[in-house]
N, C-alpha and C positions, 0 to 999 in steps of 0.2 A: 792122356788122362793124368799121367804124373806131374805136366806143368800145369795144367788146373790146379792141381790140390796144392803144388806148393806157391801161388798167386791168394789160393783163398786164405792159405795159414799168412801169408802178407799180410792179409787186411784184415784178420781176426789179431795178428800185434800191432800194428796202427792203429787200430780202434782203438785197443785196451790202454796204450800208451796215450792216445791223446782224453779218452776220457780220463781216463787218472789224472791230467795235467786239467782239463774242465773243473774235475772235480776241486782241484785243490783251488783254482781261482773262487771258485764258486765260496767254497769254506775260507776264505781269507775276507772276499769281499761282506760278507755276514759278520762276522767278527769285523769287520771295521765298522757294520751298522750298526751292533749289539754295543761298541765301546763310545760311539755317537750317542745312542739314547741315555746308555748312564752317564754320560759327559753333560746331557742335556737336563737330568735328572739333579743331578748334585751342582747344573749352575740355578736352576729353580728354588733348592733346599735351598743354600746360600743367600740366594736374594732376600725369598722370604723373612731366613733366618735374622739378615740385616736389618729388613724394616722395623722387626717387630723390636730388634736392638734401638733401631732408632728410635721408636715407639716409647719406648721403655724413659731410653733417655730424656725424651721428651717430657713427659710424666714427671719425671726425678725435678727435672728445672722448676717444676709449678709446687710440686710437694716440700722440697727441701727450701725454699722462699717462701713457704709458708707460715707467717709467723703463731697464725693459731696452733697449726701442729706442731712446733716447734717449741711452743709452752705446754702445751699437753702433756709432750712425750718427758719433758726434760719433768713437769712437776710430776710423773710418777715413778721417776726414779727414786723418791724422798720420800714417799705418803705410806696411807696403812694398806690395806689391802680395801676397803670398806671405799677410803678414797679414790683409789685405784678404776675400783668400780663407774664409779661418778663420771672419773674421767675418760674410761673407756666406751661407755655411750655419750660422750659429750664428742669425743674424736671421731665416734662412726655418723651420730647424726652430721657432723661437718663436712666428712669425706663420702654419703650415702650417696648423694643428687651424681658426682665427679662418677663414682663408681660404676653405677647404674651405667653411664655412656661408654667408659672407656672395656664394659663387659662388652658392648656390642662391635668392637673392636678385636673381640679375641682373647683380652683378658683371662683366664682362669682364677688367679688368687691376688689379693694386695695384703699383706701380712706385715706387721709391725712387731717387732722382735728386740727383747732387750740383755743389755750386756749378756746377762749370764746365760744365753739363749733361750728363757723361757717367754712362750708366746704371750703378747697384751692382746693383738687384734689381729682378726680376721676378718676381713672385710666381707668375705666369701661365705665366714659361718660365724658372726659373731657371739656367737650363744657357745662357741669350745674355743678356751686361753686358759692360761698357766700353765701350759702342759712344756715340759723339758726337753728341747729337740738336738740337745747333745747327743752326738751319734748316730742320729737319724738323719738331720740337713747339716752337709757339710758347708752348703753357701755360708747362711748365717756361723757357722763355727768362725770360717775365714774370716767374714766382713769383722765381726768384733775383736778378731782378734788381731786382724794388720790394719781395722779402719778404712779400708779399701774395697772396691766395687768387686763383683764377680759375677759372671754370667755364662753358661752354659746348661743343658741336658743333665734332670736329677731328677729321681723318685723317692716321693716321697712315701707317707704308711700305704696310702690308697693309691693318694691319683700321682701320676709322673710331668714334667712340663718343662720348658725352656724358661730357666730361674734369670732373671735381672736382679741380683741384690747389690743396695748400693746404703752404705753409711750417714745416717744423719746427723749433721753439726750444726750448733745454735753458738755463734759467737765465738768458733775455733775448740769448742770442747762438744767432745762425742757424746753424744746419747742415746742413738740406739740402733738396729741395720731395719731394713724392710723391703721386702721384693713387689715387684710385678711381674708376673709369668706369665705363658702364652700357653695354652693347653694343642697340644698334636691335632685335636678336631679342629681347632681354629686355624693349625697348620694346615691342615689335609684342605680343608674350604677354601682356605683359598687359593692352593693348586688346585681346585676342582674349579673355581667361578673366573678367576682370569687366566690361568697358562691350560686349562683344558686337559687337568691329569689326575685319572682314577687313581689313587692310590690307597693301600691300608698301612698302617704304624702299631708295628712288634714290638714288643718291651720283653726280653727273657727274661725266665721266672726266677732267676736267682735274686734280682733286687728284689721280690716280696717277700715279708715274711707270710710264712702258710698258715698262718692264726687266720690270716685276712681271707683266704682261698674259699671259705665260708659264709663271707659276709654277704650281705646283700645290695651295699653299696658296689662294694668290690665287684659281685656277678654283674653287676648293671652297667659297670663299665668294660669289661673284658672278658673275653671269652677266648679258648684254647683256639688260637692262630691255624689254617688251614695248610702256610707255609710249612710250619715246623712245631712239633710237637712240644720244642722248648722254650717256644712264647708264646706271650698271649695278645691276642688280636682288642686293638682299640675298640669296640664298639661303637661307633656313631649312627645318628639319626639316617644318614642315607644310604647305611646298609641293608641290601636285601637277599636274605638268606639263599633264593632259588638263584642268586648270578656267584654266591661262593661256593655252593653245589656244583656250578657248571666249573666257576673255575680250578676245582679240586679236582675234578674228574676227569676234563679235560689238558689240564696243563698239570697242574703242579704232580699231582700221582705219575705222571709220566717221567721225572724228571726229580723224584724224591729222593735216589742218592746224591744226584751231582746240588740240590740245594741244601741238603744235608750236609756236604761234604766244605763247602763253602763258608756257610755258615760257622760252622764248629773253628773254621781257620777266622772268624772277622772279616772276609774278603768281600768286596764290592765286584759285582760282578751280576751279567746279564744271559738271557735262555730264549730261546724261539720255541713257538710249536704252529704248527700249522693245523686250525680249526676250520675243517669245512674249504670257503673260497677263501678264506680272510689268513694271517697271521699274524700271533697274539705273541707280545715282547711283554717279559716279566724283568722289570730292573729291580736289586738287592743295592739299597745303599747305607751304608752302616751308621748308626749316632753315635757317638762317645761319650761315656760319663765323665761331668764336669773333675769329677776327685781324682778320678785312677785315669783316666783316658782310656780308659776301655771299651771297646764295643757293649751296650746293654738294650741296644734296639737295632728296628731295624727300618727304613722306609722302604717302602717294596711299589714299583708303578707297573700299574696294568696298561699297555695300549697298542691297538690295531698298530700293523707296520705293511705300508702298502712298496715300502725299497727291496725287506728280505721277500716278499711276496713278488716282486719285478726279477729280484736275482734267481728264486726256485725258478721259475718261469723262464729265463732265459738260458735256465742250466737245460733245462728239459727240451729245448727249440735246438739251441746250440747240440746238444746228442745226435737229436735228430739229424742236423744236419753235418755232422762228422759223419756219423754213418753212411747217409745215401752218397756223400763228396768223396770218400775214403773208399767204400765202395765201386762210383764211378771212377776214380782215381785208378784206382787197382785193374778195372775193369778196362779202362784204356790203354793201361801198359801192356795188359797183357795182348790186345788187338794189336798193339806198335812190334811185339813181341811176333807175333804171327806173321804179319804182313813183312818182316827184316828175314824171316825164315822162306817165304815166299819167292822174295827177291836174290836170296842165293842162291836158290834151285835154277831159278831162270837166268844165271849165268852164261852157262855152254851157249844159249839162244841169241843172248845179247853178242857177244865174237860173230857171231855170224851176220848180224844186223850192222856191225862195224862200217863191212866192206860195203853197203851202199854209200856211204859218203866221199869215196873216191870218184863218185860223178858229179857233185855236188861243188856247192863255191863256198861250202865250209868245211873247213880243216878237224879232223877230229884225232885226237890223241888218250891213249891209254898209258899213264905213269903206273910205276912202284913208288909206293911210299917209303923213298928211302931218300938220303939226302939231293941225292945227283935228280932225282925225280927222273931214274932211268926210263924211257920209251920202250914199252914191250909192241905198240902199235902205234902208225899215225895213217893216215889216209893219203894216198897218192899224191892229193890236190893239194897239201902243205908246199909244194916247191913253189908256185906262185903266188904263196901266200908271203913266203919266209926267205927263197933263191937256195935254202939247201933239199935235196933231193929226202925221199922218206926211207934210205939205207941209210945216210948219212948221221938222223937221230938214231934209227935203229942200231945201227952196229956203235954207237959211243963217239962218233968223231964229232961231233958238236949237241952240246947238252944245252936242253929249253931254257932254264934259267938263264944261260951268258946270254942269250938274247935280248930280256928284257932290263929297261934301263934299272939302274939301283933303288933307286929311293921308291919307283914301283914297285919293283921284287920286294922289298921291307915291306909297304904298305900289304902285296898278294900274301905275306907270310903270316901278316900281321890278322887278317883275315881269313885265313883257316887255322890261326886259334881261336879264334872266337868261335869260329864251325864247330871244331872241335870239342869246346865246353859246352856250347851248346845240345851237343850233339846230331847237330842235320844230318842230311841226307844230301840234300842236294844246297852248293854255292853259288852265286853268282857277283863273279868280281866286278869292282868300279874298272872303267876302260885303261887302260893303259898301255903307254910304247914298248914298241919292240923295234931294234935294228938289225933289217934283211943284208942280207950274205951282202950287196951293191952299197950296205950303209945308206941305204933309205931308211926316213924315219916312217912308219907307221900304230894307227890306234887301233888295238883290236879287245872286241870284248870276249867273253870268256865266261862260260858256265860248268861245273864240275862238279859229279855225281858220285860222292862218297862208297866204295864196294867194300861193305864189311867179310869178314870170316866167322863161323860158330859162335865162338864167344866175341863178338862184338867187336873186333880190333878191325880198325882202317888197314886196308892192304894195298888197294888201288886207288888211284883216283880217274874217271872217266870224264875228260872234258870234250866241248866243241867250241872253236876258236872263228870270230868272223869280222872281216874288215871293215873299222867303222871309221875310218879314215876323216870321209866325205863329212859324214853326222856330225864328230866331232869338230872338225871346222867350222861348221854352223852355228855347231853351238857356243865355239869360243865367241865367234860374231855376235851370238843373240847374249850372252853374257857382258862384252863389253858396254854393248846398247843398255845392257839394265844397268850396270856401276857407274856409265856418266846420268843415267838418270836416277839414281842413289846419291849420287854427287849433288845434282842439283833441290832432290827434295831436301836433304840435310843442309844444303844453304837454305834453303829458303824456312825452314824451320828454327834454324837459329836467327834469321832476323827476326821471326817472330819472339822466340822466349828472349832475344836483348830487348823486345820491343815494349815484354812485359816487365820485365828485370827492371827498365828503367821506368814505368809504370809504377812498378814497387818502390824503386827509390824514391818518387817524388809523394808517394800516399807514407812514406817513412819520415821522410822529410818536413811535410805537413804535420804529420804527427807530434815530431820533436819539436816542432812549433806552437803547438799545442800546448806541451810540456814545458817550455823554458816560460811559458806565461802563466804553468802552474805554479810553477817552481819560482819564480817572482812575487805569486801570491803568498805561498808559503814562506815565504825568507822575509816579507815586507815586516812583520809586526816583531818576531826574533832583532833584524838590522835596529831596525827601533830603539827596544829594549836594550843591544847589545851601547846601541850613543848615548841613551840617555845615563846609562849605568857609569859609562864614562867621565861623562859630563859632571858629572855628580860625583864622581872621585876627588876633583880638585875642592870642591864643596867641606866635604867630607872629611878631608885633610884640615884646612882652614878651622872646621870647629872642636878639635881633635880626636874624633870617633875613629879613626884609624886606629887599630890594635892587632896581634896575631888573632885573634877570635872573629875579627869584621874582616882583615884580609883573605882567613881560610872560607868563611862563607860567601865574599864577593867571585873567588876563584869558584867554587861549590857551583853557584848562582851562574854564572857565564860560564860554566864548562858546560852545563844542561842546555844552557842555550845554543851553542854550537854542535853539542853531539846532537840538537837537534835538528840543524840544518845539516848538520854529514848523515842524518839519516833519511831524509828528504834527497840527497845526490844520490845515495846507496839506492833508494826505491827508483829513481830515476833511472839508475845504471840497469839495474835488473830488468825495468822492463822494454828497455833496447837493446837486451841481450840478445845474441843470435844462435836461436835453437839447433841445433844439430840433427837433432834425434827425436821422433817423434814419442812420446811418452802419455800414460794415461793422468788425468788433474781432477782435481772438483772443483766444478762450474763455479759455483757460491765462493770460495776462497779466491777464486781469479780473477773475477767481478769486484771482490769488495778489497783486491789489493789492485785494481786499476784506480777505483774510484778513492783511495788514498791520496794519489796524483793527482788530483783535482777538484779535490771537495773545498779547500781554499779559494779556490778561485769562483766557483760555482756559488759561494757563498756571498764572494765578492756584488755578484749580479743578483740576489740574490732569489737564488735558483733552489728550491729544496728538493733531493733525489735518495730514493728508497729503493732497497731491495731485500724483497720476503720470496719465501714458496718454496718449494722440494727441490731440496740439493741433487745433481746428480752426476757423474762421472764420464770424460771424453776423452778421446787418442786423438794426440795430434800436436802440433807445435803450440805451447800455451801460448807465449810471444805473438805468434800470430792472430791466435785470439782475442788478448788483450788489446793487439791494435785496430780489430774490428769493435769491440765494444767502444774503445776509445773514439774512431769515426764518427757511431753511432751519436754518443753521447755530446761530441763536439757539433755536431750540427745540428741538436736540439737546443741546445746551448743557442750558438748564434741566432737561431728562428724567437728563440724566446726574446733575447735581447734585441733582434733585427724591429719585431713589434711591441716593443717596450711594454713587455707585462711588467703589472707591477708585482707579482707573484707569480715565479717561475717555480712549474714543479716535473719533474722527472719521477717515471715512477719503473722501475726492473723487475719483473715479475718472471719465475722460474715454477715450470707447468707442464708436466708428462713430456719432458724431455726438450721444452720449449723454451726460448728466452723470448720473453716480451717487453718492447724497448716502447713506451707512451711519453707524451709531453702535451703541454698544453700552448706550444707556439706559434698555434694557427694554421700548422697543416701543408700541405704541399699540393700546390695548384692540380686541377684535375686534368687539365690537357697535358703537363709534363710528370706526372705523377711515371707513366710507363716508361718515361726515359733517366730519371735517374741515375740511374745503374750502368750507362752507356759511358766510355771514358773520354776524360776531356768536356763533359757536359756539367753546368753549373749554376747555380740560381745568383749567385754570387755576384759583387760588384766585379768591375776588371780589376785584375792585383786581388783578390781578396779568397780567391780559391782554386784549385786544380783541379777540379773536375775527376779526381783520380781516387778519391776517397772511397767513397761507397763502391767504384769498379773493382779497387783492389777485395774489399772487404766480400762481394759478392765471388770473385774467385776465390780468397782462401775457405770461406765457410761452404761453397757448393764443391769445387774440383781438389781442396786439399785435405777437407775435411767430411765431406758425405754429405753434408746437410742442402738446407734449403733457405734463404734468405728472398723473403719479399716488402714489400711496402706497400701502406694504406693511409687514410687519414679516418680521426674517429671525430666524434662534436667540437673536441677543444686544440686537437694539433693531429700530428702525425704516428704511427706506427708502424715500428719494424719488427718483424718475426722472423726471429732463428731460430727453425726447425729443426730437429735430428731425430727425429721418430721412427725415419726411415734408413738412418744410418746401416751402413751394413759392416 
């Protein structure tokens, strides 16, 4: 009963221990999806934020090039107020039609503001100007006063908004700043309509003054925030009060100190709750005000998270299964535990069982586990096993060890430690010599039954010892017969891979042939250039235009021309590099750095060749790649010019993991269409090909790289498909 209970206290601390350790995985891997969605959150604010900068910019370029506005604003920096007037609906009818559009853009305000910041125009409310927004818009303060743009997060009396203000000049002299800003709803739209994210936008109530907390403008647009008691919630068109109920009561009440607590520090920072089947991620991400840089809002994103809903779920699987493992676990030591207790009682029984092996043709012996591996018993029948009688182990005059050879003994030693970590019961050694008392050599094999004491220590060892003398000579026999037949399939393997080796060298060598005819097309119209420039030196000198100013730009001129053939060798070099190491590439970039190597030449014939479609990424020797594209493209090549199109075109199409190789050079006969791909076979005149191209090209793309390479003919030439769809 007492080793019951202390087994079950085992597996009530193994539990506890490893759910503690679940647990903590569990809370780490949450926190890395919680710091994911706000990472996700503040790269959306960002973008948007940029657009609408660009926006803005945009805008600016058409306004400030505007010469009407530009006389407007300058002639009421001089006039009376009467005029002023005049000119103020003369500016808005000008800029109303522009307005109208770029409101449906986001817009909120276009405000035209002068030196001493009081307002002329509002595009937004043109019927309120004069009014003095020193103190109130720090934008406008700055722009008048450095003449320079400024753009960030500011509230104004009422509404708050991302300000673009930027400085108008007419001929290098300033005359006035004016914003375009984007209002938080037009933010919020459009994370809702293209990135697919609820969110609401907080303003704390410190930036209002509380005269306005009354108004009815002001209630129209804000309302006391569900998050926190100390902002106020943007009100837009597509809130619906019964989904801010739900999410007040279900999430944020749960969780009102720790957003409390956050908020008050400015911190960005994300919350889980689990609603029902689903789980609902609340991100906090902070704005700063344009003037102090201080937190004064907040962006806050609601959305379903079906990862922390994977990770609850695999904490709760995973428990389970500690339990019943930790359980069965425990549960089988303790049966190992019985059954070692079982087997020492039956001891005494076992000595008695000994003495039947004294009839027997197997040797059986009883060591101490001590170094000598003293004999307390051997079986009578060891003297024809070994030529020393079984007194002679017994009483100490020859010890089992000196019998066996050395480097066996190390190996037998070497294999009851490993028993021993293991903890067995029972060994069974690999065969090994022994030499009998005559210095005969003999194999015997040998199995040994571990005999523990109470607490578990090895005290004996019980083995039985038997001549396998015979076996073992058989088996050296049937061993030799495999290693000369190891012998010869490894010959006969390596003349196949020189058979291919030299395969490869000649589809290498093809290739570079290929190449030195690009590379001739490339250097033809450069070599040109570089004689005629010469030519014309001696010219040049004669009328006397030779100066330091025509020397430095003739050098200038012919330096470009040669670094542009050293970079034409350098592309060359590269792509008969010899890969090492297989590495991951993008398709698209290794495709259109082969067809650098040979768009000269291709142009020569005049061949035109395209490649579009979805980029995508592979492992494997790029080199090797490039000189299957390069096969490819070379033997659409000669089919075009073999039938003298007068318009050769090549087209690479890259397609759900596909390359598509098309031409219009009439195709490839339909009785040899299936042989292709067979090596040393060739459509070719004699001399004009090796048959090795496409064979190599079909091994590196199927056995190097996973894919699939076939061939067709479509109305106007041939097509090759390199597949990897099925890449593994």
């Amino acid at each position: 009963m007492k080793q019951k209970i202390k087994f079950l206290l085992l597996f009530l601390l193994l539990f506890v221990v490893s759910q503690y350790l679940n647990n903590y995985h569990k809370n780490h891997l949450i926190q890395r999806e919680l710091s994911s969605v706000l990472r996700h959150l503040k790269i959306n604010y960002e973008i948007v934020n940029e657009t609408d900068k660009a926006d803005a910019a945009s805008l600016n370029a058409f306004v400030s090039n505007d010469a009407t506005v530009l006389r407007i604003l300058q002639e009421a920096l001089h006039v009376t107020e009467a005029k002023r007037e005049f000119l103020r609906k003369e500016l808005y009818q000008h800029l109303k039609k522009q307005y109208s559009e770029i409101r449906k853009r986001g817009v909120l305000q276009m405000q035209f503001v002068l030196p001493d910041n009081v307002s002329f125009l509002r595009m937004h409310k043109p019927d309120r100007y004069g009014d003095d927004l020193t103190g109130i818009r720090y934008t406008f303060e700055y722009v008048n006063k450095t003449h320079k743009a400024i753009a960030g997060f500011e509230q104004g009396r009422i509404a708050h908004g991302f300000r673009n203000v930027f400085p108008l000049f007419d001929g290098g002299k300033y005359i006035c700043a004016y914003e375009i800003s984007f209002s938080s709803e037009s933010f919020q739209n459009r994370l809702a309509k293209v990135n697919r994210l609820y969110t609401h936008f907080l303003v704390n109530k410190k930036v209002f003054d509380v005269k306005w907390y009354k108004d009815k403008e002001f209630l129209a647009h804000y309302k006391t925030s569900i998050e926190s008691d100390d902002y106020m919630f943007v009100y837009t068109k597509g809130v619906r009060p019964q989904y801010l109920q739900y999410l007040k009561e279900n999430i944020i009440q749960k969780h009102q100190q720790e957003i409390k607590e956050n908020m008050q520090k400015c911190k960005a920072f994300s919350l889980y709750q689990k609603t029902g089947k689903s789980v609902e991620v609340v991100s906090f991400l902070p704005v700063k005000n344009v003037k102090s840089k201080q937190t004064v809002a907040y962006l806050v994103l609601y959305a379903d998270n079906s990862n922390i809903q994977s990770i609850l779920y695999n904490f709760k699987l995973i428990s389970l299964i500690l339990l019943l493992g930790l359980f069965l676990l425990v549960y089988l030591f303790y049966l190992q535990f019985i059954r070692k207790k079982a087997l020492k009682e039956t001891a005494q029984e076992q000595q008695k069982l000994l003495e039947l092996f004294d009839k027997g043709d197997i040797a059986l012996f009883r060591w101490q586990n001590d170094i000598h591996w003293s004999v307390e018993y051997v079986s009578n029948n060891v003297a024809s096993l070994t030529g020393y009688t079984k007194e002679a182990f017994v009483n100490g005059e020859i010890e089992y060890p000196d019998l066996i050879d050395a480097e066996d003994l190390q190996n037998a030693l070497h294999e009851l430690t490993e028993a021993f970590e293991k903890n067995l019961d029972i060994l069974k050694h690999q065969p090994y010599q022994i030499t009998t008392k005559d210095k005969t050599k003999k194999w015997v094999e040998q199995t040994t039954l571990f005999i523990r004491d109470k607490k578990g220590r090895i005290t004996h060892f019980l083995g039985y010892l038997i001549d396998v003398s015979k076996r073992q000579k058989l088996e050296t026999q049937l061993q030799q017969l495999n290693e000369h037949l190891k012998e010869e399939i490894e010959k006969r393997t390596n003349e196949i891979l020189q058979k291919d080796k030299m395969l490869q060298e000649q589809a290498k060598l093809a290739a570079m042939g290929e190449m030195v005819g690009a590379i001739a097309h490339q250097w033809r119209q450069p070599l040109n250039s570089l004689n005629i420039n010469i030519q014309n030196l001696d010219d040049d000198y004669e009328e006397g235009l030779i100066d330091k100013e025509f020397i430095d730009e003739f050098i200038d001129k012919q330096t470009q021309t040669i670094n542009f053939m050293s970079q034409t060798i350098d592309d060359f070099r590269n792509f008969f590099r010899v890969d090492k190491v297989k590495q991951d590439f993008w398709v698209k970039q290794s495709i259109e750095n082969t067809l650098s190597l040979v768009n000269a030449q291709l142009k020569s014939h005049n061949i035109e060749i395209s490649l579009h479609g979805e980029d995508f990424m592979l492992h494997g020797l790029e080199g090797e790649f490039q000189q299957v594209i390069l096969n490819i493209i070379s033997n659409a090549k000669d089919a075009i010019v073999h039938n003298r199109k007068e318009y050769g075109k090549i087209d690479i199409i890259l397609k759900n993991k596909k390359i598509i190789i098309t031409d219009n050079g009439g195709g490839i006969p339909e009785e040899i269409i299936k042989r292709v791909f067979e090596p040393y076979f060739t459509t070719k005149e004699q001399g004009m090909g090796t048959g090795v191209g496409l064979y190599m090209s079909k091994i590196i793309i199927e056995q190097n790289m996973g894919g699939h390479l076939h061939a067709s003919n479509t109305k106007e030439g041939a097509e090759f498909i390199i597949d990897f769809t099925q890449e593994s």
